[in-house]
C-alpha positions in Angstrom: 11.6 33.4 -35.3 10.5 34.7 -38.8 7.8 37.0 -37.1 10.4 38.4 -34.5 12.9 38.9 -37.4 10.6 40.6 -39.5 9.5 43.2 -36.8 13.2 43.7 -35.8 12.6 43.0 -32.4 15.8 40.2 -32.0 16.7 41.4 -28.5 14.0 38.8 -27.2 15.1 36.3 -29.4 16.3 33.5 -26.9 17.3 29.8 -28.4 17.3 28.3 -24.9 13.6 29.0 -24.5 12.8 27.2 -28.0 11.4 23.5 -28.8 14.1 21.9 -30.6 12.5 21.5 -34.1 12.1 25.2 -34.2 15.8 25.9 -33.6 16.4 23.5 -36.4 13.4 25.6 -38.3 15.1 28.9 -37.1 18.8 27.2 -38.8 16.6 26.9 -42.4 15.0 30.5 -42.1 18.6 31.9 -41.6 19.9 30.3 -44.4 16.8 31.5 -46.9 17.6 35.2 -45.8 21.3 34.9 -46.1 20.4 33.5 -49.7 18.4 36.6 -50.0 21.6 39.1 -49.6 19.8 40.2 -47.0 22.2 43.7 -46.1 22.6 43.0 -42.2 24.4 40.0 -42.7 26.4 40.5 -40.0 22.7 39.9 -37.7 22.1 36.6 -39.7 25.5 35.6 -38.8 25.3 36.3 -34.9 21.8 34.7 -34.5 23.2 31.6 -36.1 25.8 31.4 -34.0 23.5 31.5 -30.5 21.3 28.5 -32.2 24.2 26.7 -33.3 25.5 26.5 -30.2 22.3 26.3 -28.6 22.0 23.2 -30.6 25.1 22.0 -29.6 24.8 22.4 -26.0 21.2 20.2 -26.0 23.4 17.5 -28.5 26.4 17.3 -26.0 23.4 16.4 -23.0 21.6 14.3 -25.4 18.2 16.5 -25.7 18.6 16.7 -29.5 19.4 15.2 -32.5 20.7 17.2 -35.5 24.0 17.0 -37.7 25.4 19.4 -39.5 26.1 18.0 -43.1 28.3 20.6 -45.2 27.5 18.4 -48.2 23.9 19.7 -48.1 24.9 23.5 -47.6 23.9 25.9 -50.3 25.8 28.3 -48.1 28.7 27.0 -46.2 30.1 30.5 -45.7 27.3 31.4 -43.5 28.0 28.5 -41.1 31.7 28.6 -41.3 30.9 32.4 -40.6 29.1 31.6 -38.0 31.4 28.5 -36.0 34.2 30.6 -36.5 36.8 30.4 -33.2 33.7 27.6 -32.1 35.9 24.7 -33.1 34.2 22.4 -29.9 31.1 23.1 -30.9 31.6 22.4 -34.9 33.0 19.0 -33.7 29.4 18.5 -31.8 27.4 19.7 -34.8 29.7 17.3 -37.5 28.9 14.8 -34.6 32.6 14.3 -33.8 31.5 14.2 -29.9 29.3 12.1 -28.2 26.4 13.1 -26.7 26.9 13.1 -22.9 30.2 13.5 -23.4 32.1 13.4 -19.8 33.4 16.8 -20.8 31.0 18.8 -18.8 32.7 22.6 -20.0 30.8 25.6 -20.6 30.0 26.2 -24.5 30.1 29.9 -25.4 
């Protein structure tokens, strides 16, 4: 993720094709550049929001484990940014869902 940020080239950037501990890598790389004030943070925003709910979709079929802990946010803006109008999938990340859940809908 880093090296396809760093060259700009984030139309091939595709969280469906990634091993889950580098989506959770990618998550921790996003939230160092935000820290940064990188200027495009409107980039760091979007690409959060396709792992997030990238992470959430493999969480809801039980392919992952990882819990989004807002006491352990040195940023919560970013992720708030990020989940905003995603109010099923914040409830997946928190853990609020269960995994398998019997509601098989679509995530964004």
């Amino acid at each position: 993720m880093l090296h396809i940020f760093l060259k700009g080239d984030l139309q091939k950037y595709n969280p469906q094709k990634l091993r889950n501990e580098v989506l959770a890598d990618d998550v921790r790389i996003l939230a160092a550049w935000w820290a940064t004030g990188v200027k495009d943070r409107q980039l760091i925003v979007n690409l959060l929001r396709k792992i997030l709910v990238e992470i959430a979709r493999r969480k809801r079929e039980g392919r992952m484990k990882w819990t989004l802990r807002w006491e352990n946010q040195k940023h919560p803006d970013l992720f708030k940014a990020a989940l905003k109008g995603l109010k099923e999938v914040q409830q997946i990340l928190e853990g609020e869902v269960e995994a398998k859940s019997s509601k098989k809908g679509r995530l964004p």
